[in-house]
N, C-alpha and C positions, 0 to 999 in steps of 0.2 A: 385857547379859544381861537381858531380858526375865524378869517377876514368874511364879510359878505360879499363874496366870490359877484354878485349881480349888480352890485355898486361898483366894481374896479373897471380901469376901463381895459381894453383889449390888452397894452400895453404893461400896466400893472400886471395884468393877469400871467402876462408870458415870461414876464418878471417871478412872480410868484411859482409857478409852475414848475422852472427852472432850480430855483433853491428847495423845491419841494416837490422834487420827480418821481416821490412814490403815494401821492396826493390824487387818490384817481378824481375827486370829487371835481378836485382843481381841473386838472385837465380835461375832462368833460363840460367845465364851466367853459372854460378858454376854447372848445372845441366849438360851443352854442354860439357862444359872444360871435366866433368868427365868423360862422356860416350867416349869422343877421346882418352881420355889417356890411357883408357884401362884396369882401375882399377876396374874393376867392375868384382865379380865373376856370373856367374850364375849358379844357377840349378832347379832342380822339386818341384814345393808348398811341403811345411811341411805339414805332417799330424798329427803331434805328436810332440811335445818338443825331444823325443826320436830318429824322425828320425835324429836330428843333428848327434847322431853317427854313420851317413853312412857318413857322407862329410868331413873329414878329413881335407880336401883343405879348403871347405869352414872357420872352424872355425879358422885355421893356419891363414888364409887371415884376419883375423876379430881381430885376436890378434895383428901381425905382424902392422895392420895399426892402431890401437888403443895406440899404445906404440907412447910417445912423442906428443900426441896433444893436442892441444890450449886448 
């Protein structure tokens, strides 16, 4: 019996996801969850490894949610 993917929080889910990467259900769950929450930075296609140093926010965002994961 599969978890209720709507109750986990983003966390679980990426957990879940992970031990069950052929789970599309899961990761489509995980994929909703994230776009709601609001974690998601955006901006303009890279053209270069270089443009990274015009996005300050972006890389900050990439580090900040990289620290302490699964």
């Amino acid at each position: 019996m599969k978890p209720n993917f709507h109750e986990m929080s983003l966390k679980e889910l990426r957990v879940y996801v992970l031990a069950h990467q052929d789970d599309n259900e899961a990761f489509y769950a995980y994929m909703d969850k994230s776009k709601t929450e609001g974690n998601w930075v955006t901006m303009p296609p890279l053209n270069s490894m270089d443009d990274f140093d015009h996005y300050p926010e972006f890389i900050d965002k990439i580090r900040k949610n990289g620290e302490g994961r699964v």
